[in-house]
Every structure is written in structure tokens, then in C-alpha cells.
C-alpha positions as CSV (number, residue, x, y, z in Angstrom):
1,X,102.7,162.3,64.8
2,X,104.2,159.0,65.1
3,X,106.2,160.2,68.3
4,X,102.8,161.6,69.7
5,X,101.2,158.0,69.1
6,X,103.8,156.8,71.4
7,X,103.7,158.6,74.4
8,X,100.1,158.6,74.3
9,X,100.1,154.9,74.0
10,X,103.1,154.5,77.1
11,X,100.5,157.0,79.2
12,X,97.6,154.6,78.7
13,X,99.9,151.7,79.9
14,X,101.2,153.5,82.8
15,X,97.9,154.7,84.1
16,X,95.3,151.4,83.4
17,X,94.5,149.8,86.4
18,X,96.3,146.9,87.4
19,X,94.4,143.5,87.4
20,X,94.9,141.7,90.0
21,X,96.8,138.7,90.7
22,X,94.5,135.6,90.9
23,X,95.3,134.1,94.7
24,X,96.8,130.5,94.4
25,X,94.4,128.2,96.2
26,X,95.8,125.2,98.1
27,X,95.6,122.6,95.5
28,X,96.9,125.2,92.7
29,X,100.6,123.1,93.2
30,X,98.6,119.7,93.0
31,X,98.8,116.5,90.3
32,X,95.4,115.0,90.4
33,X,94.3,111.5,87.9
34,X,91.3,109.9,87.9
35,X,90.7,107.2,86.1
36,X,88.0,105.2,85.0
37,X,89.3,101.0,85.6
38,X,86.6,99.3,83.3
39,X,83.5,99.7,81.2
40,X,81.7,96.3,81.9
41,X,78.6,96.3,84.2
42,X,78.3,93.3,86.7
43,X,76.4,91.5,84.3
44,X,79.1,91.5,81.9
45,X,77.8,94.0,79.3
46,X,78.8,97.5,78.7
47,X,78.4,100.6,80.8
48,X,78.6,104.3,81.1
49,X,79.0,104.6,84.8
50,X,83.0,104.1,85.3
51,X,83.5,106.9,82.4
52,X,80.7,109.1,83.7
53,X,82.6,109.2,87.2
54,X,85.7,109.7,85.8
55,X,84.6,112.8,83.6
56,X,82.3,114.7,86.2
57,X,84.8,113.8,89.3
58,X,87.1,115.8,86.9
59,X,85.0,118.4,86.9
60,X,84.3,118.4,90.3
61,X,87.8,118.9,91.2
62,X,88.3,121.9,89.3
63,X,85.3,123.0,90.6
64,X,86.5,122.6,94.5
65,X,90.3,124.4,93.3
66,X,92.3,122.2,91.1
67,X,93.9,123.7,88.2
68,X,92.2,122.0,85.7
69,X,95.4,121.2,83.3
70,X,96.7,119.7,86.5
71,X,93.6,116.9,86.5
72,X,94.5,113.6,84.5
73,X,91.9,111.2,82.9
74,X,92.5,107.6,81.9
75,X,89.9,105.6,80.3
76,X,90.0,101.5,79.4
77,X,88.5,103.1,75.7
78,X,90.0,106.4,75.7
79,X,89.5,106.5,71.6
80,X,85.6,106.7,73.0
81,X,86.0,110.4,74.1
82,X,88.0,112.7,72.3
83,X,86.1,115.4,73.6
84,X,88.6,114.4,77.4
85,X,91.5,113.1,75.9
86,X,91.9,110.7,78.9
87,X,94.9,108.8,78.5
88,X,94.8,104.9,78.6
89,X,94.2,103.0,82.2
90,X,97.4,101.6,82.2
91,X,99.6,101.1,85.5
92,X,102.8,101.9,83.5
93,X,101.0,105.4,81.9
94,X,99.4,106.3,85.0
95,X,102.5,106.1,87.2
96,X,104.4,107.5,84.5
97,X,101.5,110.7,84.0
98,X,102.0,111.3,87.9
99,X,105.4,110.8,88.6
100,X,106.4,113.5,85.2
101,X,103.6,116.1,86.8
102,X,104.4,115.8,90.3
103,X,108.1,116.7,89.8
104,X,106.8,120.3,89.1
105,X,102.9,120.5,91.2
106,X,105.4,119.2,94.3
107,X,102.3,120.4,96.9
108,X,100.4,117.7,96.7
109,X,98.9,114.5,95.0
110,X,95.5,113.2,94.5
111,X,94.2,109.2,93.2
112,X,90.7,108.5,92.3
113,X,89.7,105.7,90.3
114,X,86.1,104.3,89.5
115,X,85.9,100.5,88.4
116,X,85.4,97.1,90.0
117,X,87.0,95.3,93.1
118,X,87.9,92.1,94.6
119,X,89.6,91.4,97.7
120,X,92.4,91.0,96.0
121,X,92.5,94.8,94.4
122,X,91.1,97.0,91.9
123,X,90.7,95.8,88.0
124,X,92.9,98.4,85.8
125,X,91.7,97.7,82.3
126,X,93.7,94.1,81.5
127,X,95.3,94.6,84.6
128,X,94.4,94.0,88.5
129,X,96.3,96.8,90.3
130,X,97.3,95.8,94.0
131,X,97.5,97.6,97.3
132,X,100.8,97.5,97.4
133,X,101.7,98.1,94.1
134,X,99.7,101.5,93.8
135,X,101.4,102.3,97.4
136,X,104.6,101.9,95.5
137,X,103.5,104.2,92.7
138,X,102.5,106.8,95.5
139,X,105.0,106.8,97.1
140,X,107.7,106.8,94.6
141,X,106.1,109.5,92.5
142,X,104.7,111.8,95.3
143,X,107.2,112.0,98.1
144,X,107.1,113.8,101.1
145,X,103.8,115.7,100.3
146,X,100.0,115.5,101.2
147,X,98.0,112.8,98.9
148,X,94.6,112.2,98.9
149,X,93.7,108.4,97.3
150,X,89.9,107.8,96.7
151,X,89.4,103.9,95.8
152,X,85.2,103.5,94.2
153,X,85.4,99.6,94.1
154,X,83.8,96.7,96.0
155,X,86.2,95.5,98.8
156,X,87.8,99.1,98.0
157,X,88.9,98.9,101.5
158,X,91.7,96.2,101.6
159,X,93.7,99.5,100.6
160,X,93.9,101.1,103.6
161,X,96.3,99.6,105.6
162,X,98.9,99.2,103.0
163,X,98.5,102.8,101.7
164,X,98.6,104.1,104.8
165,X,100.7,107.2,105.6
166,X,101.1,110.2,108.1
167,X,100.2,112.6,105.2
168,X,97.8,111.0,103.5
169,X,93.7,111.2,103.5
170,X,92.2,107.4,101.9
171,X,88.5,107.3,100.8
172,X,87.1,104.2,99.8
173,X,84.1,102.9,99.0
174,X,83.2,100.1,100.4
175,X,84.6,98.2,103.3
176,X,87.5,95.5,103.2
177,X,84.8,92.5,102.8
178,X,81.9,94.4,101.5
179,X,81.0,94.8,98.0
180,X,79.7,98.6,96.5
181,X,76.3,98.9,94.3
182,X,75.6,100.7,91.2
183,X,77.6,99.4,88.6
184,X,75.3,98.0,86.1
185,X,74.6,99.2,82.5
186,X,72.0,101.3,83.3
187,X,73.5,103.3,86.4
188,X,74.7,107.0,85.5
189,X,77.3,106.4,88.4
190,X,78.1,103.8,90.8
191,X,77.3,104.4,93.9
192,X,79.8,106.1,95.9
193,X,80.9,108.0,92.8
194,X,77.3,109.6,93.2
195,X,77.3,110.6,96.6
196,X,80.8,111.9,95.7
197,X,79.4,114.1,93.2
198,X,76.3,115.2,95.2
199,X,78.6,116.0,98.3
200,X,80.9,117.5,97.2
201,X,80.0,121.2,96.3
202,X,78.8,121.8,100.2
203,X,82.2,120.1,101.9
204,X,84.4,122.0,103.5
205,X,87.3,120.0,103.3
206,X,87.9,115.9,101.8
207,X,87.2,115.0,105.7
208,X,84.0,116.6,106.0
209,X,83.7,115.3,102.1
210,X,84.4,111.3,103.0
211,X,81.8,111.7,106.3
212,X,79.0,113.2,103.6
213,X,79.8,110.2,101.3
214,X,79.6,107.9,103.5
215,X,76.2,109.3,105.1
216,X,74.9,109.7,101.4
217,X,76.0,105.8,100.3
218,X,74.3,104.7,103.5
219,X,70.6,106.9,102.8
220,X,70.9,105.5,99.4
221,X,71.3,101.7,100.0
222,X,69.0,101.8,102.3
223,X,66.1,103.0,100.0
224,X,67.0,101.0,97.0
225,X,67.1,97.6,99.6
226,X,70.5,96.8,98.8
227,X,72.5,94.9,101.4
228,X,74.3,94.2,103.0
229,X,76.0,97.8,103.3
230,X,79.2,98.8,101.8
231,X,80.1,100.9,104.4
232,X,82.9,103.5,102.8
233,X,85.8,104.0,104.8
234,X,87.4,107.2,105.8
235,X,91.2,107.2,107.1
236,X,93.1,110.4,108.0
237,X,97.0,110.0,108.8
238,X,98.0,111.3,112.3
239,X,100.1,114.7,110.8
240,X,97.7,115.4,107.8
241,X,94.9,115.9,110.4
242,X,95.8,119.1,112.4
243,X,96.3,120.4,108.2
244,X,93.4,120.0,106.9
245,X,92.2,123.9,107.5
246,X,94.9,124.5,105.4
247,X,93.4,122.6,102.1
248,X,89.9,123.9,102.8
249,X,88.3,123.8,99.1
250,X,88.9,126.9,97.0
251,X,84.7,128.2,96.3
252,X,86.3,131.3,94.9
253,X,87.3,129.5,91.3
254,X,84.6,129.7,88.5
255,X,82.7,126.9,87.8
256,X,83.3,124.3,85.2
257,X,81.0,124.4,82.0
């Protein structure tokens, strides 16, 4: 009997269908953090909105193709939400998170961070990270591969030219002299975060994604009367361009809870 079991048991193996192989999408060999910088509003008291971004721009990206174990959060109060287990905004963690996932995801790399900004650069909890100091962490830990770096800060846009690469797509939200809106303690999301979110599930592609953002952030200042615009700035590098069919966004994956 016991031989009997077995064959009829290897026969039910041999002839089940197969299932098939999910297709890797074009971020499915990506590293992707996003961090939230701060959790003070401009008037100095707390707020949600930095946090917010970070969890639901998470989301998003899973949602558009990334593999979600592959997306990093980092909190200023990471104890706050167990439910993420963000690590801490550090520059030392961060770099360190990045550099250790993108010696094995070596297709590509992906920077968002949600917090404030001065012309000076972005604040990174008890820290003020630089242009040229998150260039250096770029380019140390993701060499040689496509990177996408989305800056949500006032003067977000003093960035650009030193993170500036042939491969690499920049989104930021606000203009070198310009400041962004909606960081106070009772905005879900800044701003550009927002638009980010809203955009996002009807872009083809982060090019198509930055022109909707920056068409969104525009609609919406102008009906809430702030001014003067932030103007978000979109910069593709030269052999990343003719590419960007190839990282079309993935609508096939399931949807995030």
C-alpha cells in the first residue's frame, strides 16, 4: 500500500500544471530608501506630513514595480512606527542601508526624501545633508547603474547640478531659490509629496511622472494662493533618456494593502 501511495503521489507531481514564473519587472534588481528628514512643521511644532510621505511613497513604489523588501524607510522617530520598521534618518545608516543592498539589486538605485530645505541642503534629522555629500553617497554606493534621486524640500533644487549624471533622473521640488508649501502640522503631505502620490498611478515612466508633478504642484498653489511658485525641477541625464522605455512602470504587480 505504502508503495502505491508513492507512485500515485510522484504521478500527481508529474502531471499538475506548472505555475508560472512571475516576469521580473525593471525595478525587480533595484535598492530604493525613502526617508522622512524631520517631523517639525514650519511653525515649529509637530507634524505628520514628512512620515505620511515617506510611508505611502513606499507604497507607491511597490505599487509602480519595486520589490517591496527592496524599499528602505528611515524616520527622525522611527520608535513612532513599528508597524514600518523604518530605520533611523541618519547619513551614516542611510549610506550604509544602500551601499549593503545595492551590492546585490546592482540594476538600479532610487533616493526620495521628504523634509525641509535651505539653500544650503536638506535637514536629515540632527544633521543638514549636502549636495555634494549625498552625490558622494550615490555615487560610491550605486556605481555604474541608473538612479533616480527625488529631493521634497524648499530650495530642493540647489541639488541638481552637483548630482548630476549621465544615468541619472533628479526630481525636486522646488526650485534652487524657491521655497515648497505644505509642511505644517495640519497637512497630510507636503506638497510635492501629494502630487507625487496623486500622479503617480497614471505615469508611464518617472519622466512623464516629474512633468505630472510639476503640473499638479503648480494647479495646487495656484488655488490655495501661495506664492510665489516652487516650481519643481525635472533633470534627465543625456544616456538615461533614450532608456527610459525600458523602466516603464510595472502595472502588472498587485497592489499594496
Amino acid at each position: 500500500m505504502r508503495g502505491a501511495a508513492a507512485v500515485i503521489g510522484l504521478l500527481a507531481l508529474l502531471f499538475a500544471p506548472m505555475q508560472p514564473a512571475r516576469a521580473a519587472g525593471p525595478f525587480s534588481n533595484w535598492t530604493a530608501v525613502v526617508v522622512a528628514g524631520d517631523f517639525h512643521a514650519h511653525s515649529g511644532g509637530p507634524t505628520e506630513a514628512f512620515d505620511n510621505a515617506r510611508r505611502d511613497v513606499s507604497r507607491a513604489l511597490v505599487d509602480l514595480g519595486f520589490e517591496k523588501d527592496a524599499v528602505q524607510q528611515f524616520s527622525v522617530r522611527p520608535q513612532r512606527y513599528p508597524a514600518d520598521s523604518p530605520g533611523r534618518s541618519e547619513a551614516r545608516t542611510i549610506y550604509d542601508a544602500l551601499r549593503t543592498r545595492a551590492e546585490t539589486a546592482k540594476a538600479g538605485c532610487l533616493f526620495y526624501i521628504s523634509t525641509h530645505g535651505s539653500p544650503e541642503g536638506v535637514i536629515l534629522g540632527e544633521q543638514m545633508l549636502r549636495p555634494h555629500l549625498l552625490a558622494a553617497m550615490l555615487d560610491d554606493a550605486c556605481p555604474d547603474r541608473p538612479s533616480v534621486v527625488v529631493i521634497s524640500a524648499c530650495f530642493s533644487g540647489v541639488f541638481i547640478q552637483p548630482l548630476q549624471k549621465g544615468d541619472r533622473l533628479i526630481l525636486t521640488a522646488a526650485r534652487p531659490d524657491r521655497a515648497s508649501f505644505g509642511c505644517g502640522e495640519d497637512d497630510k503631505y507636503p506638497y510635492f509629496d501629494d502630487c507625487f502620490l496623486a500622479t503617480a498611478p497614471s505615469a508611464r515612466d518617472f519622466a512623464t511622472l516629474g512633468a505630472g508633478v510639476q503640473a499638479c504642484v503648480a494647479r495646487r498653489e495656484k488655488d490655495t494662493g501661495t506664492e510665489p511658485a516652487s516650481e519643481p525641477q525635472v533633470w534627465i541625464g543625456p544616456a538615461l533618456r533614450p532608456m527610459l522605455p525600458l523602466y516603464a512602470f510595472n502595472r502588472s504587480k498587485s497592489k499594496t494593502p
